[in-house]
N, C-alpha and C positions, 0 to 999 in steps of 0.2 A: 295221464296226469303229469308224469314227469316230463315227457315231451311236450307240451303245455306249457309248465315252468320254466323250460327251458326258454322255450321261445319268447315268452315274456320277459325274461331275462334279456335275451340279446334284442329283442325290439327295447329294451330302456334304457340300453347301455351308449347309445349314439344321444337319447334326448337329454342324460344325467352328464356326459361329455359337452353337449351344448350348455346348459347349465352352466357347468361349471366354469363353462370359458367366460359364459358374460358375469358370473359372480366374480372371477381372477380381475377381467376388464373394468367391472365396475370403481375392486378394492382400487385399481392401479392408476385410475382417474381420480379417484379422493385423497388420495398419499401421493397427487403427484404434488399439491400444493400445501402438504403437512411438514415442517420440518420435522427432523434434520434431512438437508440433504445430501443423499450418498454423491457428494461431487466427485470423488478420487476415481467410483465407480465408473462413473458416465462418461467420464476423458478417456481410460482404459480402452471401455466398450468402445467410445467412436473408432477409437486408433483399431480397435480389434475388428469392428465391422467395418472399418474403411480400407484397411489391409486388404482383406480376404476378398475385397468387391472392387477394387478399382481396374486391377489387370483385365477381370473379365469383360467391366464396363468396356475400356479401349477396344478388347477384343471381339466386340461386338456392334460396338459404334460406328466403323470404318464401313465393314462389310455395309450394314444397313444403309447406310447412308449412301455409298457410293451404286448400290445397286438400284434403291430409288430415284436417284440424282439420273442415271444412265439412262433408267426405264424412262421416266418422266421426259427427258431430253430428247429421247429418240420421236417421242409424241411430239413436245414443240415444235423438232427440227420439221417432220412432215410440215404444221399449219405454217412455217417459216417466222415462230417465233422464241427462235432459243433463246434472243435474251431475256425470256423471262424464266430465264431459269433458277435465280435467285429467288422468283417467288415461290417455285415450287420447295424448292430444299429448304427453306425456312418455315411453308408451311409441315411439309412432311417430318421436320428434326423438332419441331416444336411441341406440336400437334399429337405424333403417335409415336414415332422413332424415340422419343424421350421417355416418356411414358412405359414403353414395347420392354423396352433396354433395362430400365429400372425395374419394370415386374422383374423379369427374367433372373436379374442378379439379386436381386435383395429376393425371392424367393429360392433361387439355388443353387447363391452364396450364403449369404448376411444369416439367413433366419436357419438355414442348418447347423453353422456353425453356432450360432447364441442356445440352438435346443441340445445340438453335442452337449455344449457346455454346462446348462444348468442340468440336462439329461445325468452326466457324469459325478456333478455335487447330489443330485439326488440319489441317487444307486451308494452314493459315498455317505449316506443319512448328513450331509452338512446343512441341510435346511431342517433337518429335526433337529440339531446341535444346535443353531441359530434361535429355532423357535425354544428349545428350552432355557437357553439364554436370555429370555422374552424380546427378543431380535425380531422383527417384524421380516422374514424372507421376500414377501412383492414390493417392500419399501427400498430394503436395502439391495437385493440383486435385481429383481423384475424393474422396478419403475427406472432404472439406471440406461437398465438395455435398450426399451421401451421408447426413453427418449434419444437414445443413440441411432437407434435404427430410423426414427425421423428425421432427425437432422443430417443423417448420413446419405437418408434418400434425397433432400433436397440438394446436398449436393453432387450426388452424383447426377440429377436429375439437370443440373445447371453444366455439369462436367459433359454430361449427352449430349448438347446443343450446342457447346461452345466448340468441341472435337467434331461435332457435325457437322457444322457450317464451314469450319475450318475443312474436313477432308471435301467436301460438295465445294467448296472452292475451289481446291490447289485440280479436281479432281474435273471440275467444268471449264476452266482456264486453260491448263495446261494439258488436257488429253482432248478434251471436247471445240475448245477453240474460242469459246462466249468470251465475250470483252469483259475484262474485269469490271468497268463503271457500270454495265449492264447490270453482270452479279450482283453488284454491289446494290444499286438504286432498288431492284424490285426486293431485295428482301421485305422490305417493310411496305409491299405495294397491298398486299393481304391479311399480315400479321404482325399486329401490335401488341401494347402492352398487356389488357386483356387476358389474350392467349396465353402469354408467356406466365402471366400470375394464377391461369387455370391450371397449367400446367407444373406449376409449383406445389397450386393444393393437390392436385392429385399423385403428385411424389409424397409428400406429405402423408396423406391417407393411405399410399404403399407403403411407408415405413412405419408408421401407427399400426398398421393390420398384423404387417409382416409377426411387427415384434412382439404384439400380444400374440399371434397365435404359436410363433417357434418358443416365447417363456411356457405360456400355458402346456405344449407338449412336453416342455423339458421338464419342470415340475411337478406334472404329474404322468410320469414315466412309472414304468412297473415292470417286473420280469427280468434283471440284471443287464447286464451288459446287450444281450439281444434286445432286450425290452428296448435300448438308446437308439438302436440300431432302424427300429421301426417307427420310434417316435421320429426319426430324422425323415424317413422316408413319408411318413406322416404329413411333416411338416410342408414339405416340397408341394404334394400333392394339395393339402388346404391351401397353402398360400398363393399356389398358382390360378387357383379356382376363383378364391377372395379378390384376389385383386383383379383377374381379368373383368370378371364381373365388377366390380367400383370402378376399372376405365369404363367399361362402355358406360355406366351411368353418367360417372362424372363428365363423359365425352358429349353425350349427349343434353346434361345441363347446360354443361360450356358453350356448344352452338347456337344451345336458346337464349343465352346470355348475351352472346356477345353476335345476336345477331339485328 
């Protein structure tokens, strides 16, 4: 009987966690358009999750790009068509590389850090000080972050493409030999605007996901200072899973859209 209850126990404890993320998600879409709004909050956050995510972005941009640009080129040069090499680097930084780069850092930069943070006010009861204050906590700190971590992925997601084409240039130019007017013309021989606006929405949909699910961990954290520790690692793990999963959807919308 009691190993019974147990187990009914921990089979409920992942369905009452899903719950409660789309009841957190639901509050935090109704109070996005309720005033007042925490704007002091939201400027913070971006500057907070744009700090913590830009270096890595760089730090990851380069590598990607210049090892697609190399792989992809060495194929051209066989059919003896490297100057479309510009097509390819724009399809790849556009396409996936943009995309790739942004899960990566807004799921393990942006969203660890936002779940430390409210992890930290809650182990601190600052979201029961709040709510007894009748402070609404998903209005005033979640919905802030929420919309920081979106707009933050758009532009790192615009920041991937523009460092991408830029290193797939200086990097097919000046190492590989392709004519710069070649670079230059095929960019846009396969990818247009389109692409580039899908590839927005699904920065977008990265930073929406990211940030509801690192608030939701951070809020409902439990077990002290360990407890932050797991919800962080929590977070990394959901959000990596959410969002690859929403690229290949949204990747696969995007093809059918824009074909």
């Amino acid at each position: 009987m009691v190993a019974s209850d147990a187990l009914a126990k921990n089979a409920a404890k992942p369905i009452r966690a899903v719950g409660g993320f789309f009841s957190m998600a639901l509050d935090t879409f109704v109070l996005m358009f309720k005033p007042p709004f925490a704007w002091r909050e939201f400027i913070l956050q971006s500057w907070f999750v744009a700090r913590v995510a830009i270096v890595p972005t760089l730090m990851l941009t380069i590598p990607y790009t210049v090892l697609l640009t190399f792989t992809f080129n060495i194929l051209l040069t066989e059919f003896g068509a490297a100057d479309f090499s510009g097509t390819g680097a724009a399809l790849g930084t556009v396409s996936q590389i943009g995309p790739i780069v942004t899960v990566l850092v807004i799921a393990g930069a942006g969203a660890t850090a936002m779940c430390a943070d409210l992890g930290a006010r809650t182990i601190r009861e600052e979201l029961d000080a709040l709510r007894v204050m009748g402070v609404n906590p998903i209005q005033t700190l979640v919905v802030p972050r929420v919309l920081a971590a979106t707009l933050v992925s758009l532009a790192l997601s615009a920041t991937v493409v523009l460092v991408g084409l830029t290193g797939a240039y200086l990097f097919c130019v000046y190492v590989q030999h392709v004519s710069p007017g070649a670079f230059v013309s095929g960019l846009t021989l396969v990818t247009g605007p389109a692409d580039v606006v899908i590839a927005l929405v699904k920065a977008a949909l990265f930073g929406l996901t990211a940030g509801l699910i690192a608030c939701y961990k951070g809020v409902s954290v439990g077990g002290g200072p360990a407890g932050v520790g797991n919800a962080v690692n929590e977070t990394v793990v959901f959000t990596f899973m959410a969002l690859f999963a929403i690229n290949v959807v949204a990747t696969a919308v995007g093809v059918k859209a824009t074909l």
